[in-house]
Structures are given as structure tokens and as C-alpha cells.
C-alpha positions in Angstrom: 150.7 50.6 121.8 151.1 49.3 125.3 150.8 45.9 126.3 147.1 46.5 127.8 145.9 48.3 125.0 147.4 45.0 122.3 146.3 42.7 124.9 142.7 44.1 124.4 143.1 44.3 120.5 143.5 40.7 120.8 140.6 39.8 122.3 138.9 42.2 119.9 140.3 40.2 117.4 139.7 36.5 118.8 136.0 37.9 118.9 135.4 39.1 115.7 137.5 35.6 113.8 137.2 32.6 116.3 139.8 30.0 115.3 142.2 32.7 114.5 145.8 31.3 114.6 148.3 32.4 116.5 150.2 33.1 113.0 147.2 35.3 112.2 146.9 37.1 115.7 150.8 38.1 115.1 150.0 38.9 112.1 147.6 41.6 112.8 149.2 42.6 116.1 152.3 43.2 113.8 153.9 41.7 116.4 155.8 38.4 116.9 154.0 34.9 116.8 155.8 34.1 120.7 154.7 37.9 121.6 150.9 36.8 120.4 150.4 33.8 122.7 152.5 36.3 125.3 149.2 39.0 125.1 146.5 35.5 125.4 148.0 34.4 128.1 147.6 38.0 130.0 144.0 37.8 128.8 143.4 34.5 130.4 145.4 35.6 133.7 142.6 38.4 134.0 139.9 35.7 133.7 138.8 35.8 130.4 138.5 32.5 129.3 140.4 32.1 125.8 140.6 28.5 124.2 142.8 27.3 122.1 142.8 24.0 119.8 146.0 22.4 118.4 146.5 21.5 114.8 146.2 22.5 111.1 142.1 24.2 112.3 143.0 25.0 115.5 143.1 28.4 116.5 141.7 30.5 119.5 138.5 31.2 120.7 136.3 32.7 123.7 135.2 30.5 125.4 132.5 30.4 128.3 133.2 31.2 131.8 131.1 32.8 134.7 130.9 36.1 133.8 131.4 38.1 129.6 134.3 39.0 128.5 134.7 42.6 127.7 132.7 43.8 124.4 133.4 46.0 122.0 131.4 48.1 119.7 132.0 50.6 117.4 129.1 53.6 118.0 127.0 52.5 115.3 126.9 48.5 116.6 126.2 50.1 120.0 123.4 52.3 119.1 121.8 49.5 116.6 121.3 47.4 119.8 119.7 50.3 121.7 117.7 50.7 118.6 116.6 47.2 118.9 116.2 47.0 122.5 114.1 50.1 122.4 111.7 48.2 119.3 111.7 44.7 121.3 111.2 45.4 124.9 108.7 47.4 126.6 110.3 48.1 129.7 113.9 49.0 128.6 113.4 52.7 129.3 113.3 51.8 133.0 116.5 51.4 134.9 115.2 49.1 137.5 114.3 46.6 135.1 117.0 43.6 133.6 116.6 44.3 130.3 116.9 48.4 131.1 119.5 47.7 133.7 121.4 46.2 130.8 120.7 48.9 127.7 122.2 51.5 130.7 125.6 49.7 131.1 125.5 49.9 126.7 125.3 53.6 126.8 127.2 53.9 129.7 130.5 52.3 127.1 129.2 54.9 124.0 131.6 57.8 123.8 129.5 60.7 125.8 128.1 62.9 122.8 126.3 59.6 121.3 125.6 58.3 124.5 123.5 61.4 125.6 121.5 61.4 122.3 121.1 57.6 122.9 119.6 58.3 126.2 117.3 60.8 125.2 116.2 58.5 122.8 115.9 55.8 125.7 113.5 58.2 127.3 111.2 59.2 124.9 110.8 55.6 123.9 107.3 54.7 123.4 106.4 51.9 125.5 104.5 49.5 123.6 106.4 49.0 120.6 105.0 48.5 116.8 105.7 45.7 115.6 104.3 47.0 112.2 106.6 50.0 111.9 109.3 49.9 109.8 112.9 49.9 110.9 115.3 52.7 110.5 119.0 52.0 108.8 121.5 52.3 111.7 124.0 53.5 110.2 121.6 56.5 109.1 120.2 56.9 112.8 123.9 57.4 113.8 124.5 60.0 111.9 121.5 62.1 112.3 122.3 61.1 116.7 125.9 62.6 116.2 124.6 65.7 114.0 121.7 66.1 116.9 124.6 65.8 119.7 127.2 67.7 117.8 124.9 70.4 116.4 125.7 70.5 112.9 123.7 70.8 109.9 122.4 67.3 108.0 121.8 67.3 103.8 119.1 64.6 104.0 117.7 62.8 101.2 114.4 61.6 101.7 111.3 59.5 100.0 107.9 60.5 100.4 105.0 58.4 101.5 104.3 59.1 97.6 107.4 57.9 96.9 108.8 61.2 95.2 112.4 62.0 96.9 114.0 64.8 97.4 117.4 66.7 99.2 117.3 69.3 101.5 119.3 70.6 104.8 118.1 70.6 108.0 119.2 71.6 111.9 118.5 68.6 113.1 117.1 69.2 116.9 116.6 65.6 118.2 115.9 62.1 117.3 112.5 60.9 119.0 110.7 57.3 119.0 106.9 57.5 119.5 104.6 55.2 118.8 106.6 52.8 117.6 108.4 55.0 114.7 111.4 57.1 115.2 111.4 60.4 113.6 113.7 63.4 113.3 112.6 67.0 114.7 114.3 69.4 112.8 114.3 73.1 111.4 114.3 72.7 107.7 116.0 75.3 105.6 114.0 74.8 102.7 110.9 74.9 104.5 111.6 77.8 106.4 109.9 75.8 109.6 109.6 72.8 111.7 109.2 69.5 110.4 109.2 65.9 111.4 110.7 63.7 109.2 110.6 59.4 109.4 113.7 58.3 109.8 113.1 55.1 108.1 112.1 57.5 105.2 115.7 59.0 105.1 117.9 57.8 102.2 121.0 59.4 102.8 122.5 61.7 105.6 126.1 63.8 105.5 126.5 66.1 108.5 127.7 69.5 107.4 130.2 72.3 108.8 127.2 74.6 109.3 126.6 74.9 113.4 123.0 75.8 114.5 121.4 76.4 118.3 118.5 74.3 118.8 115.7 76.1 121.1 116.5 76.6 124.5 113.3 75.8 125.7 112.9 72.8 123.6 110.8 69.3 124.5 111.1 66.8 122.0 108.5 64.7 122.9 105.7 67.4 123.5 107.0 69.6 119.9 106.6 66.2 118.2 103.3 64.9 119.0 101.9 68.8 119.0 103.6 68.5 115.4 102.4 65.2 114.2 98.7 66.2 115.1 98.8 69.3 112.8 98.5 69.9 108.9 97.4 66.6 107.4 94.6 66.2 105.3 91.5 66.1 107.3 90.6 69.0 109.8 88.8 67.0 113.0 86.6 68.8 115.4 85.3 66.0 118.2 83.1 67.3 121.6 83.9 64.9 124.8 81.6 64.6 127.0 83.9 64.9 130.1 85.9 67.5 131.7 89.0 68.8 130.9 91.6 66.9 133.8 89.5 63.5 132.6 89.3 63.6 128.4 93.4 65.1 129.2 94.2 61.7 130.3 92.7 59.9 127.2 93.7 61.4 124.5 97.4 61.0 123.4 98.9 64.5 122.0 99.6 63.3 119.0 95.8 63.1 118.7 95.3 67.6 119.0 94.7 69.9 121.2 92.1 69.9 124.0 90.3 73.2 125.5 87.8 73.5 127.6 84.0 74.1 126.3 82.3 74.1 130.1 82.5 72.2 133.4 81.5 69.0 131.7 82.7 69.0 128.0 85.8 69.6 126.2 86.3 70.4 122.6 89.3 68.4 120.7 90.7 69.6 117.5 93.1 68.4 114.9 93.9 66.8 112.0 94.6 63.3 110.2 95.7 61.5 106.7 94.3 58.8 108.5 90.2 59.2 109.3 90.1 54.9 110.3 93.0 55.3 112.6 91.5 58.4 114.2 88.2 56.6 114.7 89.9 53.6 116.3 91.7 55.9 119.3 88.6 57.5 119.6 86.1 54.5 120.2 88.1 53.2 123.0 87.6 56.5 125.0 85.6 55.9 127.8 82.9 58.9 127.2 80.4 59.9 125.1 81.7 62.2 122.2 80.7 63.7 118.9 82.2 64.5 115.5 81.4 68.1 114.7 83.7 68.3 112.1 85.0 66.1 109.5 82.6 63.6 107.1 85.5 61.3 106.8 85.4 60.4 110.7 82.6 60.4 110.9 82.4 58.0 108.0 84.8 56.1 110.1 83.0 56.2 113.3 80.1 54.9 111.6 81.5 51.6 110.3 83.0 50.7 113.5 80.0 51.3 115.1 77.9 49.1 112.6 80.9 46.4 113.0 80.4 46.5 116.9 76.8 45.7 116.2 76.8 43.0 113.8 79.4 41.7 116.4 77.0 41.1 119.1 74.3 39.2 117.1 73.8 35.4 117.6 
């Protein structure tokens, strides 16, 4: 190793075990003790400001000074914090902001395959977060971020909202948050078709020799929501009384598809698991509507009209 490259493993090493003796630091240098204090002292020549205490605890340590020392992170570390940036902070998708400004200059040190997954995922970051949704294992959310970048085939393992698990393979096309939950978009072999996976659902992930072309075409984001508004358990047919351009603008994708009845109305159609959630997006849209199709909204609808009611009594 040369000297810059020990010197660096040194700070490394003061980082991750403050106090570490110099007898230590020579010790995992595999160098000599005097050649240890040598590689501080080029550390602190460069402005990093390394402390040191005498005696039988003494020992280095990084101390404060005007501006960080470097930081390192192994690719997993790195994309946990994105991970946890993107769950925390509303505006970290934008570059302008501090908090963006700072998540760039993270994925800006990732090695370039995990670094372009980890900015896709920076854009299609939903931007109000959930704090209800559960987290996804980093470790797993690298993997499946590699296998997306590298374009190798994942053997998944993966629990059910029912709780029944199960193993198959997948070509894993790209690793999306929405709405506060990250999923996977993927081809599944078993299946034979797309699927959307929860990451926070996946048990176990080991990236494969098989290679595989994702779409050429593809948008994550719009193939997701498009996805995730098809084949659940309720069919939904709702009419808007507003025009196409307007009821467009209201209606998040995930929610189905929206065509045109006539100058003034515009028919939505879709599915849920969910009948109360559906409900909820729809009583905050600012038009008239009307459930066509689907007792189970309109079940929904119902009670949080009466709620709204029996709220406004004295």
C-alpha cells in the first residue's frame, strides 16, 4: 500500500475504534508502532484534526475542527442513509436544498453502478414520507439496487400480507419508493409477468448468473402506480364530475385509469384491497363524483359522509 492509501486506512481505523492505541493502529497497519504515529501525523498535516491522549486509556481520536474529516462507507452504509434521508426528509430529492445538496455529495462517493440506482431511487422518492410504512432491511435493498444496476437475476424469498412465504426468481427492473413504501418492479419467472413486490416483504435476496434486458422503454414510476392500481380485490368504477385535464390533476395513478365520458365528466376505474383507503383519496377531491361500481366504496363513502355530518353538529 502506499503511504496515502495507509494514511487513509488510519483514519478509517481511528473512526471506527476511538481511543485506539498507537500499539493497536501498528497493529492493524501491520506496520511499525513509530511508522503508525508517522501516518497521524500526515493526517493532521492535511487538516484533519486527530487527538491523541497520553496514558494506560489514551489513544487517538477525531477530533472537531472546521470542516469533516473524510467518511467512509461501505455501499450498503451509504445507501442505508439515502434510505433514511429519502424516509425523513421531504425535500431531499431536490438538489437545491441542504439536506438534498448533501444526499448528492453521498452518491456522488458510491461506486457508479449503485450510485445510479441510488439516484433513480432519489428521484422517484415520494415526497411526503409515511411515517407508518415499514422499513426495508438495507442490506436486502442493496442487493436487489446492485442486481437492478448489474442486471442479473434475484432468487427472492418473500412473505405475504397473509403471511404464507414463498421463493421465486425474478429480473429485477428497478427499485421505486412511492408513497412512502419501496417496492421492487420486476418480471417474475414464476409468474410469467410483471409484479411489484414490497421490499420490506422480501426475506432473503441472492443475485444470480442469469443476465436479463429490462424494457427499453421502461418508466418505473408510471409501470408501478399503473401496476399497483390493477388486480386487487374490489373492481371500482367512480364518474367525476369534471373534465379530463382537471379530475387528471387529482387523482394520483396509483388510484386507475381516467378516460374521458364528455366535455364535463370523466370515468375512473380500478381496483383496491383497501375500499376505506379508496374512499378517503376520493373525498378530498374537489368535485362532485359517484360510485357506479363497487358496494364496498360505496359502503366506505357512506360512513365518511355520515362522520362528516355528525362532525358539524353542536
Amino acid at each position: 500500500m502506499s503511504p496515502t492509501a495507509r494514511a487513509l486506512l488510519a483514519l478509517e481505523l481511528i473512526q471506527a475504534s476511538p481511543g485506539i492505541t498507537a500499539e493497536r493502529l501498528a497493529d492493524k497497519l501491520g506496520v511499525s508502532e513509530r511508522a503508525a504515529r508517522r501516518y497521524v501525523a500526515i493526517l493532521r498535516e492535511a487538516g484533519i484534526p486527530i487527538e491523541s491522549m497520553r496514558g494506560p486509556f489514551g489513544g487517538f481520536t477525531v477530533g472537531r475542527g472546521l470542516r469533516l474529516p473524510p467518511l467512509t462507507f461501505t455501499a450498503t452504509e451509504a445507501l442505508g442513509l439515502v434510505m433514511a434521508v429519502l424516509d425523513g426528509h421531504h425535500a431531499a430529492s431536490d438538489p437545491t436544498d441542504l439536506v438534498g445538496s448533501a444526499l448528492g455529495k453521498i452518491i456522488r462517493a458510491l461506486p457508479a453502478p449503485v450510485a445510479a440506482q441510488a439516484e433513480a431511487v432519489r428521484r422517484a422518492a415520494a415526497p411526503a414520507p409515511d411515517r407508518a410504512a415499514a422499513r426495508p432491511d438495507p442490506d436486502i435493498t442493496t442487493t436487489l439496487v446492485q442486481a437492478c444496476s448489474q442486471r442479473r437475476r434475484v432468487r427472492i424469498g418473500y412473505r405475504s400480507e397473509a403471511g404464507s412465504e414463498r421463493e421465486f426468481e425474478v429480473d429485477p427492473w428497478s427499485v421505486v419508493v412511492r408513497h412512502g413504501r419501496w417496492y421492487l418492479l420486476c418480471h417474475s419467472h414464476s409468474a410469467g409477468a410483471v409484479r411489484t413486490y414490497r421490499v420490506d416483504r422480501v426475506r432473503s435476496a441472492a443475485v444470480l448468473d442469469a443476465p436479463f434486458t429490462p424494457p427499453s422503454d421502461l418508466d418505473p414510476v408510471a409501470m408501478l402506480e399503473a401496476h399497483l392500481s390493477a388486480g386487487w380485490e374490489f373492481e371500482v368504477e367512480v364518474l367525476i364530475d369534471a373534465p379530463l385535464p382537471v379530475a387528471g390533476r387529482c387523482i394520483p395513478r396509483i388510484m386507475g385509469t381516467l378516460e374521458p365520458v364528455d366535455a364535463g365528466t370523466t370515468r375512473l376505474a380500478g381496483s383496491t384491497s383497501n375500499p376505506q383507503w379508496y374512499a378517503e383519496q376520493l373525498a378530498v377531491l374537489p368535485a362532485p363524483f359517484r360510485v357506479v361500481e363497487c358496494p364496498e366504496l360505496r359502503a366506505a363513502v357512506l360512513d365518511i359522509a355520515q362522520r362528516m355530518i355528525a362532525a358539524t353538529r353542536v
